[in-house]
FIKOLZA-1660 file (N, C-alpha, C; in steps of 0.1 Angstrom, whole numbers, plus 5000, padded with zeros to 4 digits):
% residues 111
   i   px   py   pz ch aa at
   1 7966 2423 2716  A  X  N
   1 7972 2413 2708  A  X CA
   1 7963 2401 2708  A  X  C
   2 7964 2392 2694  A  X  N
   2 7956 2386 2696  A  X CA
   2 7957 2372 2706  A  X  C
   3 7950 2363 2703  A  X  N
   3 7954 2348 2710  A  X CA
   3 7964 2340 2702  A  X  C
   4 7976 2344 2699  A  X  N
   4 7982 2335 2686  A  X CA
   4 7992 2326 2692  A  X  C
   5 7989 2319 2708  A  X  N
   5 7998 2308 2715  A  X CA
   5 7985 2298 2709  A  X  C
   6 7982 2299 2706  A  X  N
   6 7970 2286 2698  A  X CA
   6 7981 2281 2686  A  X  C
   7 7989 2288 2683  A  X  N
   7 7991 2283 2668  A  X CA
   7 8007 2279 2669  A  X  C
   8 8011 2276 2683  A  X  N
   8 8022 2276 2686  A  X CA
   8 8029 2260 2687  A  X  C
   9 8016 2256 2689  A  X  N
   9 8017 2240 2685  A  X CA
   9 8024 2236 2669  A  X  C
  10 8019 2245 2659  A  X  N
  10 8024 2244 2645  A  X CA
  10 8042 2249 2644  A  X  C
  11 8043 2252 2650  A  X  N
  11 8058 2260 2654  A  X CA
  11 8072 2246 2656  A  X  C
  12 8079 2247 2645  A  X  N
  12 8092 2241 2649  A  X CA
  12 8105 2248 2641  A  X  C
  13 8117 2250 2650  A  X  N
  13 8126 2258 2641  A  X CA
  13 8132 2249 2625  A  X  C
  14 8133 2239 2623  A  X  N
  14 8126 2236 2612  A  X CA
  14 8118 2238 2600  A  X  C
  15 8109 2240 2606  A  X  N
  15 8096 2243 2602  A  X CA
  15 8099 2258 2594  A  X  C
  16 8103 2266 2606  A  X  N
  16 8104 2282 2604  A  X CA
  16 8113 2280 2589  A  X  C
  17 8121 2275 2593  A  X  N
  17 8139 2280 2583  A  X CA
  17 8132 2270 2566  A  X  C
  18 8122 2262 2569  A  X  N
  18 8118 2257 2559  A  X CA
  18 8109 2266 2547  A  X  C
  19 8104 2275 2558  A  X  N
  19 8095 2281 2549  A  X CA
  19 8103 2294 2547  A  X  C
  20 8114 2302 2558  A  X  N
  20 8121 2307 2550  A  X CA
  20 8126 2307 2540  A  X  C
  21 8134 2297 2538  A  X  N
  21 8142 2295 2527  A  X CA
  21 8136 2289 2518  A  X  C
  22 8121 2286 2516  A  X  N
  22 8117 2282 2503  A  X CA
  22 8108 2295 2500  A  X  C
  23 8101 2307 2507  A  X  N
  23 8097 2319 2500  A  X CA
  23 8103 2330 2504  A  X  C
  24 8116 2331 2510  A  X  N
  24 8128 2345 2511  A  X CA
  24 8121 2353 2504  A  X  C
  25 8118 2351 2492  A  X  N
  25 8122 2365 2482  A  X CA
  25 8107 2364 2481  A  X  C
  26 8098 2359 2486  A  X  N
  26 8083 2363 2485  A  X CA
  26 8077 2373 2500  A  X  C
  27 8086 2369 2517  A  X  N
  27 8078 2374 2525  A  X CA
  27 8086 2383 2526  A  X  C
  28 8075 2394 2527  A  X  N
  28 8081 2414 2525  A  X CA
  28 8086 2412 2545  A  X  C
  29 8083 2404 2550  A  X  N
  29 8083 2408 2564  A  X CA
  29 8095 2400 2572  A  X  C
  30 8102 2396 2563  A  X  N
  30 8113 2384 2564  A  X CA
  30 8125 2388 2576  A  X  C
  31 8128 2403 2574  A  X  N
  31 8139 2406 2588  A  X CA
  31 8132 2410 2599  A  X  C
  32 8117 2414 2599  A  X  N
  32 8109 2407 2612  A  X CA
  32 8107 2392 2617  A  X  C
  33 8104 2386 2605  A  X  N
  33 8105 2375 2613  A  X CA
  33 8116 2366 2616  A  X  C
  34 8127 2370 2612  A  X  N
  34 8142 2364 2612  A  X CA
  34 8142 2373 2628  A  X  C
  35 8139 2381 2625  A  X  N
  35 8151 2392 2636  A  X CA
  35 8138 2386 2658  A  X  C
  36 8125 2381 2649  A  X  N
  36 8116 2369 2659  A  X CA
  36 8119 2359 2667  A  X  C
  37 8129 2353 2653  A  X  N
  37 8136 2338 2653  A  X CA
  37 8144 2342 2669  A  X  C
  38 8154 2351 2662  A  X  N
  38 8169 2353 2673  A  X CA
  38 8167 2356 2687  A  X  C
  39 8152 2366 2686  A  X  N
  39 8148 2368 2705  A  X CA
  39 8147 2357 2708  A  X  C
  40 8142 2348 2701  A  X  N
  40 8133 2335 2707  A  X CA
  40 8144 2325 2712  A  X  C
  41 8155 2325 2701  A  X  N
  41 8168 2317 2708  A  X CA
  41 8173 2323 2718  A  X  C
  42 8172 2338 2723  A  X  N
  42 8180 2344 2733  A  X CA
  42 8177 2338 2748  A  X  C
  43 8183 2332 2755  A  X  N
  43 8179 2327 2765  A  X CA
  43 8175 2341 2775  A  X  C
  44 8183 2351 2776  A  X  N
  44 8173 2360 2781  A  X CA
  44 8163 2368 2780  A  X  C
  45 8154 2359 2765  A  X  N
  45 8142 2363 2766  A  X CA
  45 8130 2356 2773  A  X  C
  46 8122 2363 2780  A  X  N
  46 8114 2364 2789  A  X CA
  46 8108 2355 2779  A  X  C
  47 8097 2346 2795  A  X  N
  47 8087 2330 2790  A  X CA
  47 8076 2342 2783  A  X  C
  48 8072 2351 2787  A  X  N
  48 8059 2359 2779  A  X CA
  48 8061 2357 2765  A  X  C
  49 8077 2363 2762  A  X  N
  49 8078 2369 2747  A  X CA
  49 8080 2355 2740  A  X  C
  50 8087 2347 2743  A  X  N
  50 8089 2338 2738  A  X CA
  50 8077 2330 2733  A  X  C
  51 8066 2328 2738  A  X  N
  51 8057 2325 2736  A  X CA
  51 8045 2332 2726  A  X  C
  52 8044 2344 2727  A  X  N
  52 8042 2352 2714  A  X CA
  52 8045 2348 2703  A  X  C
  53 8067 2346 2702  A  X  N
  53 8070 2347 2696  A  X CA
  53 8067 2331 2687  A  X  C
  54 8066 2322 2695  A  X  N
  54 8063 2307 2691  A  X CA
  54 8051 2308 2685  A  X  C
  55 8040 2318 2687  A  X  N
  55 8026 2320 2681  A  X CA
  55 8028 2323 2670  A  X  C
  56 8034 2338 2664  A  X  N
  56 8036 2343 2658  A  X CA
  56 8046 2332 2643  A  X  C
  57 8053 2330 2649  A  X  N
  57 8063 2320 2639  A  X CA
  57 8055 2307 2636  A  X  C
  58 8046 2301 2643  A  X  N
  58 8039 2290 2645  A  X CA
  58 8026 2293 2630  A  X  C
  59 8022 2307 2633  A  X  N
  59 8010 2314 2623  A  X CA
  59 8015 2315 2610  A  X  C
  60 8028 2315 2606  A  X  N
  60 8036 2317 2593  A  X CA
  60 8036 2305 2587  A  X  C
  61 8040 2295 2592  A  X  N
  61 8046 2279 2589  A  X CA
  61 8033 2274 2587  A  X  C
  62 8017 2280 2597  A  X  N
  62 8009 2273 2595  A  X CA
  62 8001 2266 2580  A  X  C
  63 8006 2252 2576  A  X  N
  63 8001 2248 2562  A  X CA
  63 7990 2257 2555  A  X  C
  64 7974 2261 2563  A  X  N
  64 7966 2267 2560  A  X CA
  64 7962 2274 2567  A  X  C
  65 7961 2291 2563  A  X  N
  65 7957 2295 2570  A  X CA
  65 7945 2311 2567  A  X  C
  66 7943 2320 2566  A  X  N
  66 7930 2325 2561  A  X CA
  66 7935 2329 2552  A  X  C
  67 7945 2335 2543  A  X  N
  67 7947 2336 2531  A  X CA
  67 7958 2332 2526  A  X  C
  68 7956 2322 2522  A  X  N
  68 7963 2316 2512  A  X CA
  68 7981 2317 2510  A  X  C
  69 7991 2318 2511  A  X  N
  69 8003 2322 2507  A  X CA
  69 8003 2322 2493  A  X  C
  70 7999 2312 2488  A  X  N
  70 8004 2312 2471  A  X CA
  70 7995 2323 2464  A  X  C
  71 7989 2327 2465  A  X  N
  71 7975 2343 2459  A  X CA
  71 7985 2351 2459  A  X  C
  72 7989 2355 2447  A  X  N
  72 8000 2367 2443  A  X CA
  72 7992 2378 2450  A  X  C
  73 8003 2386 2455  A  X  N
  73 8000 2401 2461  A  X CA
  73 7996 2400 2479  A  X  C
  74 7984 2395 2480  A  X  N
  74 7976 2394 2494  A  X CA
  74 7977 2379 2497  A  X  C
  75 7988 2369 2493  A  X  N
  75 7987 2356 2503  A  X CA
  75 7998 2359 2515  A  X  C
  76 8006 2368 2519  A  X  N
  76 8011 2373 2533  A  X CA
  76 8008 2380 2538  A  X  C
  77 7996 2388 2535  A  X  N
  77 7987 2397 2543  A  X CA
  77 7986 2391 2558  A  X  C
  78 7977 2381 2558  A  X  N
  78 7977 2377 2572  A  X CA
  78 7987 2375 2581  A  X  C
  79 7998 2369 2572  A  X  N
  79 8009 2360 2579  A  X CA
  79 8014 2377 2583  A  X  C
  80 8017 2387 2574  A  X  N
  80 8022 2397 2581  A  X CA
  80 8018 2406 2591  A  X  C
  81 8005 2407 2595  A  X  N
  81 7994 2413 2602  A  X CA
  81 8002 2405 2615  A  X  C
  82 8001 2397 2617  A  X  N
  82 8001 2385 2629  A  X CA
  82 8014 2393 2634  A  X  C
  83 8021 2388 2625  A  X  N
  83 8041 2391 2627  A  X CA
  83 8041 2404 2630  A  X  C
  84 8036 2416 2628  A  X  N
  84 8036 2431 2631  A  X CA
  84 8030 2430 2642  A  X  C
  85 8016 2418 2646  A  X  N
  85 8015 2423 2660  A  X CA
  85 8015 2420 2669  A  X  C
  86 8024 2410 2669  A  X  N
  86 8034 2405 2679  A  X CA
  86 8050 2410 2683  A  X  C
  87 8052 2416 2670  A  X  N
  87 8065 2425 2670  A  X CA
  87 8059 2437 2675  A  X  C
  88 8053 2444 2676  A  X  N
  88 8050 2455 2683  A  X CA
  88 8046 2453 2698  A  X  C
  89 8042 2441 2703  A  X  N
  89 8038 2437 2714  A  X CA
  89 8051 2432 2725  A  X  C
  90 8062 2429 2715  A  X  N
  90 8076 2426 2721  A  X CA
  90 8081 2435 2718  A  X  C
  91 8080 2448 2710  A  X  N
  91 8089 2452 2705  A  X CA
  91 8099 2456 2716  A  X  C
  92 8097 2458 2729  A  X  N
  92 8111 2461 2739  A  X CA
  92 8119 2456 2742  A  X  C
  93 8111 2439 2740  A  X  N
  93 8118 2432 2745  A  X CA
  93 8134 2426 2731  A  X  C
  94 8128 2430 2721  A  X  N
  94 8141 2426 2713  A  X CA
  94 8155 2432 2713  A  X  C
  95 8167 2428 2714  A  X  N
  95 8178 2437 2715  A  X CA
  95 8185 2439 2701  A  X  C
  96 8193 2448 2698  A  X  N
  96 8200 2455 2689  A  X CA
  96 8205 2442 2683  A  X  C
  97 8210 2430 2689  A  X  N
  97 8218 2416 2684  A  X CA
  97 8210 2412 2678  A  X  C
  98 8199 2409 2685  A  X  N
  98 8189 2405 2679  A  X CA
  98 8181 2409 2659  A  X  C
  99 8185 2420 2660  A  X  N
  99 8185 2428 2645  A  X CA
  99 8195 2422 2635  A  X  C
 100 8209 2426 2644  A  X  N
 100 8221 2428 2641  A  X CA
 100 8225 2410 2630  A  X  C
 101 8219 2394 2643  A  X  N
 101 8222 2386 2634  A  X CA
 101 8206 2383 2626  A  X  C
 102 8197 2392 2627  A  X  N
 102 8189 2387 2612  A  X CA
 102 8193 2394 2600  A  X  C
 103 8200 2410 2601  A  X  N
 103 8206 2410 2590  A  X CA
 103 8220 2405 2586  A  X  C
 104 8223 2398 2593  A  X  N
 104 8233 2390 2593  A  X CA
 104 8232 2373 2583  A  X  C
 105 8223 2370 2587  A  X  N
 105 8216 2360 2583  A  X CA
 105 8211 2365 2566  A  X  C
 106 8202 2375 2567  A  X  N
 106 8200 2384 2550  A  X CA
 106 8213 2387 2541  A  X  C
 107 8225 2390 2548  A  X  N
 107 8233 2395 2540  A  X CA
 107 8237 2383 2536  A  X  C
 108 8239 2371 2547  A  X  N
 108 8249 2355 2540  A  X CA
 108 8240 2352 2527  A  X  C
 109 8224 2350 2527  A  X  N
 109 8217 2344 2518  A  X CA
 109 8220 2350 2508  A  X  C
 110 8221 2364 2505  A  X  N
 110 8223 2372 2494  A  X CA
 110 8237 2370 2487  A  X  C
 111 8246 2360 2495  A  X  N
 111 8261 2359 2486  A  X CA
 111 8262 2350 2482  A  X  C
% end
């Protein structure tokens, strides 16, 4: 995995729900990183994961970063590279609830 507690400084739940909710319907990777959000609030997630997870969410929000978000097609490439590999790096640590309220959260936006 990479070094991405560097970018955890950029990280505020704010921050996250800001950029959710102003490109939903642009990031393909959106119930990973929602379903990111909910470990990170789980208090019994582990200081490791959580910290990943603050990278990883921190690398999305970040204003600039190596490609662009607004570049139709390839500006989430990176943002989603990051978010896959930190979700693969936790991926044990996330529980079923954890899924459960990011599509939970997908289904309310959609009504």
């Amino acid at each position: 995995m990479g070094d991405y507690a560097a970018y955890s400084k950029h990280y505020s739940d704010r921050g996250f729900w800001s950029i959710v909710r102003r490109y939903q319907d642009k990031i393909p990777f959106l119930r990973d990183a929602v379903g990111l959000f909910f470990c990170l609030k789980d208090p019994a997630t582990p200081r490791w994961v959580r910290v990943a997870i603050v990278g990883a969410l921190g690398y999305l929000i970040l204003p600039i970063d190596i490609v662009p978000d607004f570049i139709p097609l390839i500006g989430w490439v990176d943002d989603a590279a990051v978010v896959a590999s930190v979700l693969a790096y936790v991926r044990s640590r996330i529980k079923q609830q954890h899924w459960q309220q990011a599509d939970e959260w997908l289904q309310g936006r959609a009504a």
